[in-house]
Structure formats: C-alpha cells, structure tokens
N, C-alpha and C positions, 0 to 999 in steps of 0.2 A: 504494500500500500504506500502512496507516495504522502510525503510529510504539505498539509496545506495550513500558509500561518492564517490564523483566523483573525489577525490584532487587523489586517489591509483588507479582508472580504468587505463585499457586499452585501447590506442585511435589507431585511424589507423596511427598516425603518430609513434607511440611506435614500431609498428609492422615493419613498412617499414622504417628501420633506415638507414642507409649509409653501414657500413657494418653486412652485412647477416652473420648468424648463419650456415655454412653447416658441414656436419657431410662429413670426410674424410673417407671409411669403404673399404680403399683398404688395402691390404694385408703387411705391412713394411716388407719385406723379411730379411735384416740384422738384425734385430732383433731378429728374428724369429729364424734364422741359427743361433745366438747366444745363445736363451734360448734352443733348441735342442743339441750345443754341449755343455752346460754347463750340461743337461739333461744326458747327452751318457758319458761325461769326471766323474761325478758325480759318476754313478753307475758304471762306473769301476774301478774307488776310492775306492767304496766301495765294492765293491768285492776282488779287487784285495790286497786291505787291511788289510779286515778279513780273506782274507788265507793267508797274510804276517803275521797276528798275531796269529793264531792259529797251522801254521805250522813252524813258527821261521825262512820263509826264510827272506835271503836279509837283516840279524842283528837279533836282540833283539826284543820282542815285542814290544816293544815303538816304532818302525819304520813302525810297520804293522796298530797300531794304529792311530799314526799320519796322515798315506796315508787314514784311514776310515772316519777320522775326516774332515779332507778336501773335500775328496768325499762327504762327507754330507754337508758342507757350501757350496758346488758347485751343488750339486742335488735339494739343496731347491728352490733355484729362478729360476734354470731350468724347473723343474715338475710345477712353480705355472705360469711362464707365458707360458709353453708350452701348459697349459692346457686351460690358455685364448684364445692363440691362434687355440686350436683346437676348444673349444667350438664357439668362435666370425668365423672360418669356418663355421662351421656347423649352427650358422644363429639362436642360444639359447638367449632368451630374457634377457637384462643386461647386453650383454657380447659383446663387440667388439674392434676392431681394437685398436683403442684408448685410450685404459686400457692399453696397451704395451710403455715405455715408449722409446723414442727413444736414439740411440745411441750416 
C-alpha cells in the first residue's frame, strides 16, 4: 500500500468553502468596443502615416512617421485582446472572457 500524507489532501470541507469559485464567461462589451477601436484607430495610424511619410503630405516626414508610430502603440493591445476576445467567442480552449482586463 503506498504511504498518502493526509496533512495536503483534499477534504469535503476544502471543497464546499463559503465563497464558491465561478467563472464569469459573459461577454464585457466596453472593453471589447475599446480593444476594436484601439484595433480600427491603430491601423489607420498606420496607414495613414506611411502615406504621410512616403508622400510628404501634411509636413516633413517626421510627421508621417510619428502618426505610424503611434498607430503601432495603438494597434498592438488592440489586435492582442481583440483577438482574445474573438477567440474566448468562439469557445477555443484557454481563452476566455476573463483574460480581458477590465476598464
């Protein structure tokens, strides 16, 4: 018979504690609409940046740059929890609601 310590088991009383563990897996909408327009504000940053700096409107390139630079700080945490958010839809193991962190 193998030796089991019982000081680390699990008892029924561990289990049924006072406050319950539940997992919230509804949808946080503001948040959501937040990493979408930082997603949409992002890549027109960057668009509208790299033709400010390749076509010299709107100033000097340093002004067309700047706007792609910022598009990119603004695209990054858009794409990474819009994509939580699409995946925790879509119901992909690992990935939910809950990983979004709120407002």
């Amino acid at each position: 018979m193998a030796y089991v310590d019982h000081a680390f088991s699990i008892t029924d009383e561990d289990i049924m504690m006072e406050t319950s563990y539940t997992v919230n897996n509804k949808p946080p909408i503001k948040e959501i609409a937040l990493a979408i327009a930082l997603l949409v504000t992002g890549t027109l940053g960057i668009i509208i940046g790299s033709l400010m700096a390749y076509n010299h409107v709107g100033g000097d390139k340093a002004h067309g740059l700047f706007f792609a630079i910022l598009g990119g700080i603004l695209f990054i945490p858009g794409s990474y929890y819009t994509r939580i958010a699409y995946y925790a839809y879509k119901g992909y193991k690992g990935f939910s609601f809950s990983n979004i962190p709120p407002v």
